[in-house]
C-alpha positions in Angstrom: 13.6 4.4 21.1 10.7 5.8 18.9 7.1 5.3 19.2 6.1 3.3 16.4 3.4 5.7 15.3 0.7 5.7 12.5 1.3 5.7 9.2 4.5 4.0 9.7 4.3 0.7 7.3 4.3 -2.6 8.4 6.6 -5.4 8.4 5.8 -8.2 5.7 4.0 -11.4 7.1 5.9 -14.9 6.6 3.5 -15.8 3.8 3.7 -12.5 1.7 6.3 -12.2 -0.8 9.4 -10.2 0.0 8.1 -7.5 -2.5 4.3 -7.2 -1.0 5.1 -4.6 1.5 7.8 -3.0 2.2 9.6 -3.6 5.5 9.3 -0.8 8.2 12.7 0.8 9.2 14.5 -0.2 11.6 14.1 2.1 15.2 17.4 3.3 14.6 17.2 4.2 10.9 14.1 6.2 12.0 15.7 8.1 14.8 18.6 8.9 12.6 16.5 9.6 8.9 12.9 10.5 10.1 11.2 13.5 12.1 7.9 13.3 13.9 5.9 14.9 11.4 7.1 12.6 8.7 6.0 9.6 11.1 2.4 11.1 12.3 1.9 11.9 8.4 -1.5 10.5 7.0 -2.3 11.3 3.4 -5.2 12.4 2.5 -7.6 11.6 -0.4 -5.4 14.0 -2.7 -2.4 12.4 -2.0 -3.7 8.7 -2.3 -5.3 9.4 -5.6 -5.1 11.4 -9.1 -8.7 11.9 -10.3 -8.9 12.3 -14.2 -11.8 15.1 -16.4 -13.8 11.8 -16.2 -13.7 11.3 -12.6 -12.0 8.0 -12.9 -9.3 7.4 -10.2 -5.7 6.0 -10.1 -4.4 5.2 -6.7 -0.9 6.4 -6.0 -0.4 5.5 -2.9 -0.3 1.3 -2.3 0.4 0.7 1.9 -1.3 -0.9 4.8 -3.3 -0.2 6.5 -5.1 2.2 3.8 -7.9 0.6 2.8 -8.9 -0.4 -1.1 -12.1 1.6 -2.3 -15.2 -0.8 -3.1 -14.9 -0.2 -7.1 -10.7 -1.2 -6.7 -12.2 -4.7 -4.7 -14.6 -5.2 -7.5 -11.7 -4.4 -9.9 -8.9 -6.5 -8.5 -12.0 -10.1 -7.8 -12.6 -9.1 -11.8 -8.8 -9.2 -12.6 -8.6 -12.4 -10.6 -11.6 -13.8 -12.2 -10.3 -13.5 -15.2 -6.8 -15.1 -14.4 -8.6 -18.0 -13.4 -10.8 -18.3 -16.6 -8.1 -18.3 -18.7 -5.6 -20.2 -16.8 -3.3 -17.6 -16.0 -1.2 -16.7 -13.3 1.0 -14.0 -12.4 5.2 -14.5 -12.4 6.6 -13.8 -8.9 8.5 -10.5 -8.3 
């Protein structure tokens, strides 16, 4: 069996929806399909993110447990602020 090692993924919670996060691989798909260093890889600022000339930022890189930056928190209560104002919701999927 492989040690389940950082940078892995995570298996959805109950109360996400199926597309939220991706499901980890099973033990046996990751013995078969995955070396170590793919499984110890962490990426680094570079990889996460594409900086424009401005310095604005676009992630590329959307899995636990990396973190959102503060200005992405204030961006996504802002998004949801203004679903709420205006009485809109997201569809599923």
């Amino acid at each position: 069996m492989v040690e389940r090692l950082k940078g892995t993924g995570t298996l959805a919670s109950a109360d996400a929806p199926s597309w939220a996060y991706p499901r980890r691989p099973t033990d046996e798909c990751i013995e078969k399909y995955f070396s170590k260093e793919a499984l110890e890889y962490v990426p680094n600022e570079t990889d996460i993110f594409i900086t424009n000339s401005k310095g604005e930022q676009q992630r590329l890189i959307f899995q636990e447990p990396l973190p959102l930056k503060d200005s992405e928190i204030e961006y996504l209560a802002g998004f949801r602020k203004y679903l709420t104002d205006n009485n809109l919701t997201i569809p599923p999927g």
